[in-house]
N, C-alpha and C positions, 0 to 999 in steps of 0.2 A: 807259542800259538800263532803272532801274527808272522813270522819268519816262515811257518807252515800254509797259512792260507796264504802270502805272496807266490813262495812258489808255486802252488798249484794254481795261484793264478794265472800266472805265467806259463805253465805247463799248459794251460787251458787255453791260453791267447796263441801257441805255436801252433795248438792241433787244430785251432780253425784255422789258422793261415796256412796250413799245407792241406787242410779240407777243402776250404777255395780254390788255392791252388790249382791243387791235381781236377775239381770238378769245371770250375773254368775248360783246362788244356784237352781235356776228354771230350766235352761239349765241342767245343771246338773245330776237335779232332771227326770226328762225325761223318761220314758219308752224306750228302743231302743237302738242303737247305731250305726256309721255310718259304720261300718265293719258287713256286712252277713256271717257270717259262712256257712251258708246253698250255697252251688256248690266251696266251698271253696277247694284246697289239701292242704294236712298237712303242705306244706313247705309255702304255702301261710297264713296257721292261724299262723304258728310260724312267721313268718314275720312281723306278724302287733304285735304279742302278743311281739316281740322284739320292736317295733315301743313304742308302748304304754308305757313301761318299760324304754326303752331312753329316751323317752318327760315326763315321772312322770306321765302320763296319768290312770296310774294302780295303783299309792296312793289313799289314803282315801279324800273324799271330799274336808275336811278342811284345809286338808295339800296344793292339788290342787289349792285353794282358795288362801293362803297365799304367797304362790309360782307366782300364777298371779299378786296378788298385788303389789308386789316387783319389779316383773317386768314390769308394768302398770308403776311406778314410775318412773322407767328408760324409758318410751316411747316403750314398745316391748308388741303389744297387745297378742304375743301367736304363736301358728302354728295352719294352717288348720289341721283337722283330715283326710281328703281325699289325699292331696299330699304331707302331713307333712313337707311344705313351709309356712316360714315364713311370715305372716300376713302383715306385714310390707310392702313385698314387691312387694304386691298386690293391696291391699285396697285402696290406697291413687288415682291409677289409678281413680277406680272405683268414689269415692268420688269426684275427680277434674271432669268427666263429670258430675254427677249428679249436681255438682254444676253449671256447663256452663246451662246444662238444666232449671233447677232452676231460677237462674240467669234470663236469658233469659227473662221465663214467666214474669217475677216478673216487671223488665225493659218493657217489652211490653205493661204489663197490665196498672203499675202505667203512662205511657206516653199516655195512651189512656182513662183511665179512669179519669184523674187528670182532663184533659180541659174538655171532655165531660159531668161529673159530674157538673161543672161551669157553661157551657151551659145551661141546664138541670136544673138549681138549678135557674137561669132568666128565664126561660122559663118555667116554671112547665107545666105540658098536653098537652104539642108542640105534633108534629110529630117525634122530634125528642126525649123527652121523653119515648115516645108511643115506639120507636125503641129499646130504651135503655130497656123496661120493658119487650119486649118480648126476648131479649138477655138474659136476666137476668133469663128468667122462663124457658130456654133451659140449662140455665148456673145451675142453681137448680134443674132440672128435668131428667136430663139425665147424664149417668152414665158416668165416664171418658172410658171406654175399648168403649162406644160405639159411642160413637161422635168420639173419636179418630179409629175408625175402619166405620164411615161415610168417614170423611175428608179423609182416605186414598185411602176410594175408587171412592170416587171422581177425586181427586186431581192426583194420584198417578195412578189409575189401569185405569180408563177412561179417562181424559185428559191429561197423562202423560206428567203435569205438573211437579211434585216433585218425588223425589225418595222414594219408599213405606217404608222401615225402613233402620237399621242399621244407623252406624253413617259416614262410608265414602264407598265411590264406592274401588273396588278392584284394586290396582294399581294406586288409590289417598291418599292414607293417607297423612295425617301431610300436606293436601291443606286446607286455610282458607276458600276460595269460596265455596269446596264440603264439607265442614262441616256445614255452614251455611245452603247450599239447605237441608241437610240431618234436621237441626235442625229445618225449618219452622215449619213442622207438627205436630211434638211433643209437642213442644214451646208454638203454636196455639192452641192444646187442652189443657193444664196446665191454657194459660192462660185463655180463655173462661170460664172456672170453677170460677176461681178466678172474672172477670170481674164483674159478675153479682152482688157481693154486693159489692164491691167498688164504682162500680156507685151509687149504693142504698145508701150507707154510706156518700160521697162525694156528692152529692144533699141534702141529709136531712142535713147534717153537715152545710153546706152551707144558706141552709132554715131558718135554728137557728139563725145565725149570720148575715145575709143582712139588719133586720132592727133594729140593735143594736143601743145601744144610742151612742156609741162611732163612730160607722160608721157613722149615719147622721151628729156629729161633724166634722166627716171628712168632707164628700162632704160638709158644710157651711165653712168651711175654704176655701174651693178652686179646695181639690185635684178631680182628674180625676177618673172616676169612673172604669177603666183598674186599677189604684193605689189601691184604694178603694178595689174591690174585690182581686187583687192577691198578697195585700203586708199586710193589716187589716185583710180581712173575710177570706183568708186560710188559714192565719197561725192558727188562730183557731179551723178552719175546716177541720185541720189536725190534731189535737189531738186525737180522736177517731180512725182514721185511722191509725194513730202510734200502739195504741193500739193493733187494727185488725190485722194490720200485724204481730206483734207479738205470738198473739193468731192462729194465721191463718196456723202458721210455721208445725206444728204438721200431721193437714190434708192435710197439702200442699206435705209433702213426701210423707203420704201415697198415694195421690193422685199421686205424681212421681212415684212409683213404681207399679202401674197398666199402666199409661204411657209408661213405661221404656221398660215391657213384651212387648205391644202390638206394639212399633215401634224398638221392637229389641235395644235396647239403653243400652250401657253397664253403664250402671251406679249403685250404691248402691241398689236401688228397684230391679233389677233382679238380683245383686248378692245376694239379699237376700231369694227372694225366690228360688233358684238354689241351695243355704245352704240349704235351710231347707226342699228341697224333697231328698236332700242327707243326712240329719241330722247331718251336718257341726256346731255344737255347735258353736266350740268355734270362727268362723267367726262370727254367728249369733249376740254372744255377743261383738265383734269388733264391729258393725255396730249398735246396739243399742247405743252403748257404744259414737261411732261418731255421731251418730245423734242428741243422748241426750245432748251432749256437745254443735251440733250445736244451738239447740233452747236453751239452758240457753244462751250462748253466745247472741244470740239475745234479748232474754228476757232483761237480765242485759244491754247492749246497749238500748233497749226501756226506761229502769227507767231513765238511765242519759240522753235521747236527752225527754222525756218527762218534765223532771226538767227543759229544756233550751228552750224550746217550750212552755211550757206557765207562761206565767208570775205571773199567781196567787199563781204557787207552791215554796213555800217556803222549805227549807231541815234544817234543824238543826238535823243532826243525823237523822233523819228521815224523812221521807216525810211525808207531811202534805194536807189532805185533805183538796178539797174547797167543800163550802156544798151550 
């Protein structure tokens, strides 16, 4: 077991350092640069041309490169190129809301589709199947800017119900209650995207497993068919959606950072795209760089709770498929 999580930690520690890598040399690489010359005065190009020469910005690539490394090692992802402010002491902002948002979806989704998918999985072609399938073909069909710009103007602009974006009212900050109102809507379209194949996963998952030989051993022993389905048939019928979630993590930011635009949400997605109509490289590569970390991190978490979740998988150094 720990021979198996060393290596994939390791496996894990190589793909971010060739994720850096290559996002670093491409950034780089670039056409452009975040300083116009064009309406510039002299004293303002000598200014930045001093800028660039302080931060090593004006070395040769690989020098650049080796100099980030160094300092990646010590935890200092860099300076902005627009306020030549350290990275540091910005980002982490940004990142901890994306995560609340995040977060959020994810908790909402998994408490709503966990029992409904159960439902749904006794009851195949119900009405409330039927409900869950037409969620699901809105949750697949429709774009995140644009259900999350339905919802607002519903919710927000005609029954001003919720507050339309941003994440707190002016002269609320740092209130629990108007961070949550603010979070409903965002939250609500994140999770809706996600919903639809979780229910889909968590029914068919489910489907597989209800008339297993081991289950019917159960209910003839005695137990209660409440036992039966949520302590037998889900732990099994959670393995695939271990999986999903893991897999899921990737589309799920991108998916946060059209979110983020459309309700104003200071999180990682709009600092990204606000970097890159500025051509803020080397933020850009911050946030790749925190992203990528976050989904191996989860990946590697999925290998070890998938080893302890199902009982067929055996680890000797490696994990071993069942067939």
């Amino acid at each position: 077991m720990w021979k198996f999580i060393l290596g994939r930690t390791l496996q894990s520690a190589f793909v971010l350092f060739i994720v850096a890598s290559v996002a670093f040399i491409l950034m780089h690489l670039m056409p452009g640069n975040p300083w116009a010359t064009l309406g510039m005065s002299e004293e303002e190009y000598k200014r930045v041309e001093e800028l660039k020469h302080a931060y090593g910005m004006d070395l040769p690539i690989y020098m650049q490169y080796f100099k980030w490394l160094k300092g990646l090692l010590h935890g200092d992802l860099g300076y902005g190129y627009n306020n030549m402010t350290a990275i540091n002491l910005f980002i982490w902002k940004f990142a901890k809301n994306s995560i609340i948002l995040l977060g959020t979806a994810w908790i909402i989704t998994l408490m709503i589709a966990i029992p409904w998918g159960i439902h749904n999985s006794r009851k195949p072609y119900g009405i409330s199947d039927r409900v869950a399938f037409f969620l699901g073909f809105i949750g697949f069909s429709v774009p995140a800017f644009v259900l999350g710009y339905w919802l607002q103007q519903l919710f927000a602009m005609r029954l001003f119900w919720l507050p339309p974006s941003s994440m707190h009212t002016p002269s609320k900050e740092g209130q629990i209650g108007d961070l949550i109102l603010h979070l409903i809507l965002p939250a609500t379209t994140v999770a809706l995207g996600m919903l639809a194949y979780y229910l889909k996963f968590i029914k068919d998952g489910m489907l597989e497993v209800l008339d297993s030989d081991y289950l019917m051993t159960a209910r003839a022993k005695g137990a209660s068919e409440r036992r039966v389905v949520y302590r037998h048939a889900l732990k099994n019928a959670l393995i695939p959606i271990i999986t999903l979630m893991a897999l899921d993590i990737p589309s799920l930011v991108a998916g946060s950072a059209i979110v983020e635009n459309v309700f104003n949400w200071n999180g990682l997605g709009r600092l990204m795209v606000g970097s890159a109509l500025q051509r803020d490289y080397a933020v850009l590569v911050a946030i790749i760089l925190i992203v990528s970390t976050f989904i191996v991190l989860i990946n590697w978490l999925t290998d070890i709770v998938y080893t302890i979740v199902d009982p067929r998988v055996r680890v000797y150094g490696r994990k071993v498929s069942v067939k």
